[in-house]
C-alpha positions as CSV (number, residue, x, y, z in Angstrom):
1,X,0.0,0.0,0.0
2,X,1.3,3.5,-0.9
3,X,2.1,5.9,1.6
4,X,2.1,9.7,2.1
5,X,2.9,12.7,3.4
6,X,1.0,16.2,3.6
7,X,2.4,19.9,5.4
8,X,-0.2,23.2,5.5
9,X,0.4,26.6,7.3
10,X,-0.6,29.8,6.3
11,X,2.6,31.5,8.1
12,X,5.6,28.9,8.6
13,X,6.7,27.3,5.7
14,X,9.3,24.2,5.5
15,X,12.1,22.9,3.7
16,X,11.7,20.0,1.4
17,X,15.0,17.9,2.2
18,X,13.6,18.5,5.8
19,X,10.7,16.7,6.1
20,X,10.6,14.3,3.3
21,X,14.8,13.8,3.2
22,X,16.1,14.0,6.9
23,X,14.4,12.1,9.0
24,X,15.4,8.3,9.1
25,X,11.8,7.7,9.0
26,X,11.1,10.1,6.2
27,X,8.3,9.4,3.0
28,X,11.7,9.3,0.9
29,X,13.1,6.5,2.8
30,X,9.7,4.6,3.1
31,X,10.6,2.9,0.1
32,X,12.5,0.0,1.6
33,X,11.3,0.6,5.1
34,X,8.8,-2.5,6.2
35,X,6.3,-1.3,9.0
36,X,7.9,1.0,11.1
37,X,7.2,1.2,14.9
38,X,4.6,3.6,15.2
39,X,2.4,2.4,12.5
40,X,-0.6,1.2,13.6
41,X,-0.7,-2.8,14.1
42,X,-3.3,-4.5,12.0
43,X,-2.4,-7.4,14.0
44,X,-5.9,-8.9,14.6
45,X,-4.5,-9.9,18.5
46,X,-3.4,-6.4,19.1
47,X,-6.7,-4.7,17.2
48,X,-9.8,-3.9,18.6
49,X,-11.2,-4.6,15.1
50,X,-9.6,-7.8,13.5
51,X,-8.2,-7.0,9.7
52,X,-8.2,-10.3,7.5
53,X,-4.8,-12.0,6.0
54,X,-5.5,-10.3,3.0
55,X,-5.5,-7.1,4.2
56,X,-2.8,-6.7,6.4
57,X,-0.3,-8.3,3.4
58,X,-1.8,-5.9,0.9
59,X,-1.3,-2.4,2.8
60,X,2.2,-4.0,4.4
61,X,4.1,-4.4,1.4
62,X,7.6,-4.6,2.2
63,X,8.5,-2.2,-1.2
64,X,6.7,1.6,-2.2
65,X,8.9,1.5,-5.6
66,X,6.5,2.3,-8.4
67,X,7.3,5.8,-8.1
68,X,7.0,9.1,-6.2
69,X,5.0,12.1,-6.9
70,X,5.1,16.1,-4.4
71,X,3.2,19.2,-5.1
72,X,4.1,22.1,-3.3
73,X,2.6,25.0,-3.7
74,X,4.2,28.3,-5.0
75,X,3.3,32.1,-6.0
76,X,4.5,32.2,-8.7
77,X,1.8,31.9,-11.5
78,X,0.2,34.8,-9.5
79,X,3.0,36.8,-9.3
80,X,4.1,36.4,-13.2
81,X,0.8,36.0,-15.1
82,X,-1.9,38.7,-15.8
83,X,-5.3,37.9,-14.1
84,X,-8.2,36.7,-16.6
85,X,-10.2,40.2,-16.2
86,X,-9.9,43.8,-14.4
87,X,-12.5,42.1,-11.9
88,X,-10.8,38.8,-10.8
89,X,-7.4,38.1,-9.0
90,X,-5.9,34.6,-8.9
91,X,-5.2,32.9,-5.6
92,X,-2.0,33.6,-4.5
93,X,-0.6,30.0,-4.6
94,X,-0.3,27.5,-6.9
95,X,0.8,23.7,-7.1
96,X,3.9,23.1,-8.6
97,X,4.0,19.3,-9.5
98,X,6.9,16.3,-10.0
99,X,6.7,13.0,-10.3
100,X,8.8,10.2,-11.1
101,X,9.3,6.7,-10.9
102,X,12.5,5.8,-9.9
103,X,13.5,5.6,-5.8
104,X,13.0,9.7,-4.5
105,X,16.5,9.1,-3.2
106,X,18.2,7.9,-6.4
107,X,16.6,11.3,-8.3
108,X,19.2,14.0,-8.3
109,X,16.7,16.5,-9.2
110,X,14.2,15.5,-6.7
111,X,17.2,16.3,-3.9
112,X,18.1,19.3,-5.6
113,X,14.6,20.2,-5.4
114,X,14.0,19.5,-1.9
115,X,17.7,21.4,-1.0
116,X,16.2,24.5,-2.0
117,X,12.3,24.6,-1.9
118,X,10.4,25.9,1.0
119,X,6.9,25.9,0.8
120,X,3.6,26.2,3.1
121,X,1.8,23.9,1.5
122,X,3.2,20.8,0.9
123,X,1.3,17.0,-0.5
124,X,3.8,14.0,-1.2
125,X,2.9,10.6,-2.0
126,X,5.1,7.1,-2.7
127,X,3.1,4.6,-5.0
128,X,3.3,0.9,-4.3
129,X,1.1,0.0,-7.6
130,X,-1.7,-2.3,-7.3
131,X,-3.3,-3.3,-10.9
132,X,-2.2,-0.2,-13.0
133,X,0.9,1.0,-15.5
134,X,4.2,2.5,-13.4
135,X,4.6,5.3,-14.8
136,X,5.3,8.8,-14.5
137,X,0.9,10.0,-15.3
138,X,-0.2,7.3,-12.4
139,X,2.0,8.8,-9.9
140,X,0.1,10.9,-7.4
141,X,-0.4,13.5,-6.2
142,X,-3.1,14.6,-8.9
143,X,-3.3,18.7,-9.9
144,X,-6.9,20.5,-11.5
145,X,-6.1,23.7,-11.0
146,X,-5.3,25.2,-7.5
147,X,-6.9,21.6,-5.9
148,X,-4.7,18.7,-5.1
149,X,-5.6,14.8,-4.4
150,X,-3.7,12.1,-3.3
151,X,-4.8,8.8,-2.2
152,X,-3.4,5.4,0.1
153,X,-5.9,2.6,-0.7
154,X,-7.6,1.6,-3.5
155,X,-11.3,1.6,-5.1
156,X,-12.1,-2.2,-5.1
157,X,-13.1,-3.9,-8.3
158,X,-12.4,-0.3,-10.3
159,X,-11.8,-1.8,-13.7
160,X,-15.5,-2.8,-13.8
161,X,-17.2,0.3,-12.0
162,X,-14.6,2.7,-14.3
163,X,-17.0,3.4,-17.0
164,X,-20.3,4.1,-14.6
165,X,-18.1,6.6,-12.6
166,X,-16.9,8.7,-15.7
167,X,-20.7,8.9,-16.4
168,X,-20.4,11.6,-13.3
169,X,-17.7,13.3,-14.2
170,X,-17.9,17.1,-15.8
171,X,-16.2,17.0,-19.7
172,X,-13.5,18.9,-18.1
173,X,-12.6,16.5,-15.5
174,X,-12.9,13.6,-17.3
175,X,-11.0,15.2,-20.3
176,X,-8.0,16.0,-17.7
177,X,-7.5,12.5,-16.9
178,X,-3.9,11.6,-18.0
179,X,-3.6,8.4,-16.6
180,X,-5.7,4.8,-15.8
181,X,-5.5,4.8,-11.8
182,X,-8.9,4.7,-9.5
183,X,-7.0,7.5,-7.4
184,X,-7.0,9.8,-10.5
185,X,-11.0,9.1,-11.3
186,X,-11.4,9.5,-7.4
187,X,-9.9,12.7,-8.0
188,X,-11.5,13.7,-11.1
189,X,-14.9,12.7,-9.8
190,X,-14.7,14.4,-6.4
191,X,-13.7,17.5,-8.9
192,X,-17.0,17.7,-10.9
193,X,-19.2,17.8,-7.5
194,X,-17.0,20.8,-5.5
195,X,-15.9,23.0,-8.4
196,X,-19.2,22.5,-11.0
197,X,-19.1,25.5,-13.0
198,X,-22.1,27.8,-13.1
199,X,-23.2,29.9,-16.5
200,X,-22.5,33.3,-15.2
201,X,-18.5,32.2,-15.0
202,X,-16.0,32.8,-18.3
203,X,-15.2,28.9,-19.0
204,X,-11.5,28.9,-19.5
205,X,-8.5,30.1,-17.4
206,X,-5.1,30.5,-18.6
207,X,-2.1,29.9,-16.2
208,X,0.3,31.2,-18.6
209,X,0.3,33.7,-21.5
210,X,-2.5,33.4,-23.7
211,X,-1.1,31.4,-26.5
212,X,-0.3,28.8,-24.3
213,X,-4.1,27.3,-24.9
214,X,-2.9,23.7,-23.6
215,X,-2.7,24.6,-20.4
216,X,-6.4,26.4,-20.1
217,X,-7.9,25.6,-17.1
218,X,-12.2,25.6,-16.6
219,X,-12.3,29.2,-14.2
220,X,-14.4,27.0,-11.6
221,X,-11.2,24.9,-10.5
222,X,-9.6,28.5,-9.3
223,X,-12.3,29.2,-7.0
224,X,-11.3,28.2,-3.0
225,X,-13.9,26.1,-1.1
226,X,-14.3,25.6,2.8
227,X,-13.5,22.9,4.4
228,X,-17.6,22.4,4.6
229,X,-17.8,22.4,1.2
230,X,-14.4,20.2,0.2
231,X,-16.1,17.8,2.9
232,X,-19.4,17.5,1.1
233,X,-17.3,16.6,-1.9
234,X,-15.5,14.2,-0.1
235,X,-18.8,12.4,1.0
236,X,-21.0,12.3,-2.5
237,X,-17.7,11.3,-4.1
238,X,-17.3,8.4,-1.4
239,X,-20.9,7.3,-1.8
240,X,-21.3,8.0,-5.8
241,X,-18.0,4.9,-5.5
242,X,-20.2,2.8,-3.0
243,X,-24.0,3.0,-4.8
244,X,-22.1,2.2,-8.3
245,X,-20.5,-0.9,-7.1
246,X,-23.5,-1.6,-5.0
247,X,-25.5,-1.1,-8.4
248,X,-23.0,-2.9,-10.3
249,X,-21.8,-6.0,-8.4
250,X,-24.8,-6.4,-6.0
251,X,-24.1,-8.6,-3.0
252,X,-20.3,-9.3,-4.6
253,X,-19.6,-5.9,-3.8
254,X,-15.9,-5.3,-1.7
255,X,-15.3,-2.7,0.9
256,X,-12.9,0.3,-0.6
257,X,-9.8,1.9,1.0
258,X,-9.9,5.5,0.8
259,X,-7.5,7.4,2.8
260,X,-7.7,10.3,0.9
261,X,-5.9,14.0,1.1
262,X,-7.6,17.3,-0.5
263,X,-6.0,21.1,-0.3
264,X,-6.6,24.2,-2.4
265,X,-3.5,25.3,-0.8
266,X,-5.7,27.5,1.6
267,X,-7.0,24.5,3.5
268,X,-7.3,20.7,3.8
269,X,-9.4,18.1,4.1
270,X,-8.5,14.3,4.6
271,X,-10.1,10.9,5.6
272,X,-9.4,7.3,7.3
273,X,-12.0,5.4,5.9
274,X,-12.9,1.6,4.9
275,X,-16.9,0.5,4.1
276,X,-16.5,-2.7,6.4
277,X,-17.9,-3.4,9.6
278,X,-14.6,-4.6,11.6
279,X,-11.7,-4.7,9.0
280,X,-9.8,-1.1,9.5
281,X,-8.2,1.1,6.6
282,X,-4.4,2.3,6.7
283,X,-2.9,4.0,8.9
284,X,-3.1,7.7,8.8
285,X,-1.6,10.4,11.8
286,X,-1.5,14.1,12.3
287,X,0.4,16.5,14.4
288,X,0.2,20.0,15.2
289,X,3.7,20.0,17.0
290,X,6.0,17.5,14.6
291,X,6.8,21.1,11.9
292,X,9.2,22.2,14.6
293,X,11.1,18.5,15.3
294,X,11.1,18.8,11.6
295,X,12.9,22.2,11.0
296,X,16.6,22.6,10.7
297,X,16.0,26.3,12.7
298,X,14.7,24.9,15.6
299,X,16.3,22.7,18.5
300,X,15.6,19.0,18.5
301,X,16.0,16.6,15.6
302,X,13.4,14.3,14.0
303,X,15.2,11.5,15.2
304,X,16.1,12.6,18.1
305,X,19.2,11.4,20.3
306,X,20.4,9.5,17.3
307,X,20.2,12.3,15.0
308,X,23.5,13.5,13.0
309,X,24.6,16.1,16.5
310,X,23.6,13.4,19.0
311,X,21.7,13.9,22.1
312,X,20.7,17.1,23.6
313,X,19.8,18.6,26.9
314,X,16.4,19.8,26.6
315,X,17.1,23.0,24.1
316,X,14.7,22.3,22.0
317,X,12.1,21.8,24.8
318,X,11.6,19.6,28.2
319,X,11.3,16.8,26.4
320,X,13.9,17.0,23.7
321,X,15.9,14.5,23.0
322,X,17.8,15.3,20.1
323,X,20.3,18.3,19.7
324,X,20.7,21.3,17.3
325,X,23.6,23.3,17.7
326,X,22.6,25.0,14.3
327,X,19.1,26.6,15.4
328,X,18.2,29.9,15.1
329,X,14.8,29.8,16.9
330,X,12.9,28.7,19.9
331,X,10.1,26.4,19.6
332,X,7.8,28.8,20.8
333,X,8.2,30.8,17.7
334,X,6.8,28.7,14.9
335,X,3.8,29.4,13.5
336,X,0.4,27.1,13.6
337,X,0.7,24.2,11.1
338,X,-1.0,20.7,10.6
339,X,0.7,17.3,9.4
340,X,-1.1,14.7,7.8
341,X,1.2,11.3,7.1
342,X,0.7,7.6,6.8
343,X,3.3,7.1,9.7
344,X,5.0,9.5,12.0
345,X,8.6,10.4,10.7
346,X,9.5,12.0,14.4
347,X,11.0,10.4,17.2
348,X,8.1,12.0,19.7
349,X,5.3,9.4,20.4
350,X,3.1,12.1,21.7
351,X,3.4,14.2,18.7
352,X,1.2,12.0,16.4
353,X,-2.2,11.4,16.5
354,X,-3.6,8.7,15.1
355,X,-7.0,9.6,13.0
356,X,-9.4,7.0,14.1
357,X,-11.8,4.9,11.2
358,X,-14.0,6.3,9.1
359,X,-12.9,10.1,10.3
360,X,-12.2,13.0,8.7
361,X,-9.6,15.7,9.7
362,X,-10.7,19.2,8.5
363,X,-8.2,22.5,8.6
364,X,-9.5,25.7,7.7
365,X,-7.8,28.7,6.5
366,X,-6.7,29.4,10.0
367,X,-4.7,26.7,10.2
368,X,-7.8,25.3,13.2
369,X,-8.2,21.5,13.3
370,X,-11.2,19.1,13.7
371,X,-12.1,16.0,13.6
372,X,-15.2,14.3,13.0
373,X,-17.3,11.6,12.3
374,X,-17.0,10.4,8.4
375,X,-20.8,9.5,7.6
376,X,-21.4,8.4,4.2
């Protein structure tokens, strides 16, 4: 099963190399790494809610190497390209998107990349490929427009429910679908229901100059959402998936794995959720603390006392175990941020949170946090 990794503030941003290079438990190194300590046991002994044979050898593959995808988002469209009319403004950020398929830490430019990027917005994702083509246009995350999706799970039996679900889709959506993965037609679908456009809007956007009509954009897909809103999404997407298959397959139907992650690059929206009554989806975690364990200016390592500058004596807070002798700032002073991951990549139990089944984490443009109930 594939794993990922997701970083939003509206105020602190982070270097690339730091959280997805650094730490020994970072999404780069996950590609060799075999269920590491703090993700959650599907052990059926150990679990309140027993996961089959099938399950737990599926999402614990002992490889993620079909490939490795990170959109971070950047001002730079809005800073370099004229706005559509006198009357609108594009949003300040954008997603800037790579992807590859070879092992992140084989990829010079993907370390060159993350040596010098800092961003406030951040989605990665390594693919462990289940039924479809490795290669570069199946690698998530997934881009339309200022909205980005990535996905650990799969969409079960999606080869014969494929053709009913593009049935939902907007032209647009379905015409910006570049590759044959049910995470991309999750995405794609979940698309049509939040950004639908409405007659009063011009119908194209253009990122770039205007002869550059490849790369036109429907208006709608510019437009930010709330969290509300993305969440509604979320759900009719979720239960369009579920009444097809139920429609389609009947009583043969299979329960789905969709750990899915949403952001406009304003705010984010992602979900732990399995359709069965006792098996349990992936893994999924978030912290509100780990972006300061995970910043080369601030005290404390992400591995703590067996980081590069060995142990410390409590510089980067009471409980710090790692030492810095490089910071610049106290803890105190970063700003409000949220982490979303498949498993912790800090040394700090209590950091991490682990998003219970069939919940949904929701963070506003504030950078405030809830969780609730995911009822589909």
């Amino acid at each position: 099963m594939c794993r990922w990794f997701a970083y939003i503030s509206a105020t602190e941003p982070c270097l690339l190399e730091d959280v997805l290079v650094t730490p020994a438990h970072s999404l780069s190194k996950q590609v060799h790494e075999h269920y590491l300590p703090k993700l959650l046991s599907h052990n059926p002994s150990t679990n309140a809610e027993p996961t089959t044979e099938a399950e737990i050898t599926t999402r614990n593959r002992l490889f993620n190497v079909d490939g490795f995808g990170m959109a971070w988002y950047t001002p730079s469209i809005s800073t370099f390209s004229p706005s559509p009319s006198p009357s609108t403004t594009k949003p300040p950020l954008h997603p800037a998107l790579y992807r590859f398929i070879q092992p992140p830490l084989h990829d010079a430019n993907f370390r060159s990349i993350c040596a010098n990027t800092e961003t406030k917005v951040l989605f990665a994702h390594i693919r462990a490929a289940t039924s479809t083509a490795i290669t570069q246009t199946n690698n998530h995350p997934f881009v339309f427009g200022i909205h980005t999706i990535m996905h650990n799970g799969y969409i079960s039996d999606f080869t014969k429910i494929k053709r009913k679900m593009c049935e939902s889709m907007t032209q647009e959506a379905y015409a910006h679908i570049q590759g044959g993965t049910d995470t991309e037609h999750f995405a794609a679908l979940l698309i049509s229901f939040l950004c639908s456009p409405t007659p009063n809007d011009p119908h194209k956007l253009h990122n770039a100059t205007e002869s550059h009509v490849d790369i036109a954009i429907p208006q709608s897909w510019e437009i930010y959402h709330n969290t509300t809103e993305i969440l509604d999404a979320l759900k009719k997407t979720i239960a369009t998936i579920i009444a097809i298959q139920n429609e389609l397959l009947g009583a043969a139907a299979q329960p789905n794995d969709l750990n899915i992650a949403v952001t406009d690059g304003r705010s984010l929206v992602a979900c732990r959720f399995r359709n069965h009554p006792t098996e349990q989806p992936p893994s999924l975690y978030y912290s509100t603390t780990a972006g300061v364990t995970l910043n080369r200016q601030f005290p404390d390592h992400p591995d703590g006392g067996k980081g590069q500058n060995g142990p410390g004596r409590g510089n980067g807070g009471e409980d710090a175990e790692g030492r810095n002798p490089h910071a610049k700032r106290s803890a105190k002073e970063h700003g409000k941020h949220v982490i979303v991951a498949s498993e912790p990549s800090t040394y700090k139990d209590k950091e991490w949170i682990l998003i219970g089944k069939n919940r949904v984490l929701l963070v506003d443009e504030g950078g405030d946090v809830k969780v609730d109930s995911l009822m589909v």
